[in-house]
Every structure is written in structure tokens, then in C-alpha cells.
C-alpha positions as CSV (number, residue, x, y, z in Angstrom):
1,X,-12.3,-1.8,3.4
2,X,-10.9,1.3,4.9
3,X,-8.0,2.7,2.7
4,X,-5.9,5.4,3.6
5,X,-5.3,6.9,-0.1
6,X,-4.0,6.6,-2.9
7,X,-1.2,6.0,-4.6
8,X,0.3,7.5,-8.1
9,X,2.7,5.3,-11.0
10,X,4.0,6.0,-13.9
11,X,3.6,3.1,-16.1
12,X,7.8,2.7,-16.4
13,X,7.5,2.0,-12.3
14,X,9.6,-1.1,-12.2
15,X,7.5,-1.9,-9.0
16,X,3.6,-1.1,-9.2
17,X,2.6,-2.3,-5.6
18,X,4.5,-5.7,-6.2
19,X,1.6,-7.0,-8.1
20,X,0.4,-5.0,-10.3
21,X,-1.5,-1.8,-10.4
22,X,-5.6,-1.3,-9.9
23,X,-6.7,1.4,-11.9
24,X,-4.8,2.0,-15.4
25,X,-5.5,5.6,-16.9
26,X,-4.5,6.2,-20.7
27,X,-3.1,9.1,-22.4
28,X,-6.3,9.6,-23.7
29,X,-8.5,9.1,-20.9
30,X,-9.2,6.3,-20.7
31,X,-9.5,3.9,-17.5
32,X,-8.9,0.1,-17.2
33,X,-9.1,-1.4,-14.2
34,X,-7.7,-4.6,-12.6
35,X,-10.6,-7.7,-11.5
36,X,-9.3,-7.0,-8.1
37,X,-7.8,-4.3,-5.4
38,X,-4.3,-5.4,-4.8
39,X,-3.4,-3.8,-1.5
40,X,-5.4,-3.5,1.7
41,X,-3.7,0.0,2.4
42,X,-4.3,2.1,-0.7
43,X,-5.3,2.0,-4.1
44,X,-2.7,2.2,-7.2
45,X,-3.1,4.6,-9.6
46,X,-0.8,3.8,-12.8
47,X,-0.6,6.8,-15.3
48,X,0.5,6.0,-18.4
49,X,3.6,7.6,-19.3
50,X,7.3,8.6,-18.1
51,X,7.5,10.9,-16.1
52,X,10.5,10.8,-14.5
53,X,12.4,12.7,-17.7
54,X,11.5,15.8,-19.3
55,X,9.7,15.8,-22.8
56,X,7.2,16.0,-24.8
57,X,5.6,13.1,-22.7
58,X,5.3,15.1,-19.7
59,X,4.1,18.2,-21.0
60,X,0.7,18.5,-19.3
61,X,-0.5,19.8,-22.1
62,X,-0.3,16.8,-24.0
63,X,-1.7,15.0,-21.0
64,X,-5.1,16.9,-19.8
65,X,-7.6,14.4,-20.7
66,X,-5.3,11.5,-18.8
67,X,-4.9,14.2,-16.1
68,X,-8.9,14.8,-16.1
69,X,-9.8,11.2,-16.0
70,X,-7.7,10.4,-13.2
71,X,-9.0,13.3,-11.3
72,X,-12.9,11.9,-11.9
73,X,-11.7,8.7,-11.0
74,X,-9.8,9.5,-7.6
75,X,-13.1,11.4,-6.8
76,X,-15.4,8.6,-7.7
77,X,-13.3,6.3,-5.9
78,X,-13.1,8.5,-2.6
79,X,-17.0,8.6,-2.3
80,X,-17.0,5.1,-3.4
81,X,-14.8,4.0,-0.1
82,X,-15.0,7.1,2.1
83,X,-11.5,8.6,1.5
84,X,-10.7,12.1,1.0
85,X,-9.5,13.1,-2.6
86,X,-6.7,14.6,-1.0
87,X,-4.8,11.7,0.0
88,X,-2.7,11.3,-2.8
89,X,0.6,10.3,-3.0
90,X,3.6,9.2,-5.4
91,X,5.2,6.1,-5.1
92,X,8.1,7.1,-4.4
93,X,11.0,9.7,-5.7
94,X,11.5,8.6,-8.6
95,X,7.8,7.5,-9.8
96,X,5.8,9.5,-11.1
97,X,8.6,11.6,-11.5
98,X,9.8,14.8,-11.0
99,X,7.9,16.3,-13.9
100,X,5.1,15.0,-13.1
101,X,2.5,17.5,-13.4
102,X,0.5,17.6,-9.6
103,X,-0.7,21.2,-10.0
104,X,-2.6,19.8,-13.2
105,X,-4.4,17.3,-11.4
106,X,-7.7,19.0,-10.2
107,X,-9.1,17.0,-7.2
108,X,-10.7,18.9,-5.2
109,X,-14.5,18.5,-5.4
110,X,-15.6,21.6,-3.0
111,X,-14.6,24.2,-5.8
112,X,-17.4,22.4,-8.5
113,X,-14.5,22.3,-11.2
114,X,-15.3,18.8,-12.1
């Protein structure tokens, strides 16, 4: 399939792609993912979490091992289906928020940092 991204929940998203989401990524780390892609266009990427309010459940330091782990698995998945790491997006304005922490999220795999 040729995908053109990825796109970023937050697990309070009333609407994750309509049917669900692909990849689920833990505050610990951990990933679960769904039997099957759901959308011919992009992948969903649901972080667990709010982070549509401020708190200590957006405080990206509570949050680097979720933000790690989604950052090896957009790079696996990119050379997995030949898409740049850089296409990510949020769903929308309000999900995955406004304090959601996309300067934590390392995924850029020319500077060897993962």
C-alpha cells in the first residue's frame, strides 16, 4: 500500500479514524497493535493519554518512554512501507492536543539519535 503518513491520537479522541486506531502506544512504552490497517491513506497512531489539557499527564517528562516508542515505531513503520518519518500529523486541533509534546518526539533517523 502506498500511505502518505501518519496520523497522531490521543486516546480521549472521540473519533480515532472512525474505526478504531492501528498502533496503540502505552505510557510505558509499550505498543499494541490492531489485526489490521484501518485506512488506505495513513496509519493511526493512538498515544495514550490527554493531551488536550495541561497536567501532570502531559508533562513530557512523565511521557519519554511512550514518546521514544512511538518514535521507533513511526521509523520502523516508514522503512517498513516506504514513507518518510516526517509525515506526521495530528488529527486534528483538538487531538493530540495542544500540549502535546511534538518537539519530544525524535524522528528523524539521519542524526543516529535512535
Amino acid at each position: 500500500m502506498d500511505y502518505k503518513g501518519f496520523i497522531l491520537h490521543h486516546s480521549r479522541c472521540t473519533s480515532i479514524n472512525g474505526k478504531g486506531f492501528d498502533f496503540w502506544v502505552a505510557k510505558d512504552g509499550a505498543i499494541y497493535a490492531a489485526p489490521l490497517l484501518t485506512d488506505p491513506e495513513h496509519i493511526h497512531i493512538c498515544l495514550e493519554g490527554d493531551y488536550g489539557m495541561a497536567g501532570p499527564l502531559t508533562d513530557p517528562r512523565g511521557c519519554s518512554g511512550q514518546l521514544f516508542a512511538a518514535g521507533k515505531l513511526i521509523l520502523e513503520l516508514s522503512a517498513r512501507y516506504r514513507i518518510s518519518p516526517l509525515l506526521v500529523e495530528a488529527h486534528d486541533d483538538s487531538c493530540p492536543g495542544a500540549y502535546f509534546p511534538w518537539n519530544e518526539l525524535v524522528i528523524y533517523p539521519a542524526d543516529g539519535y535512535h
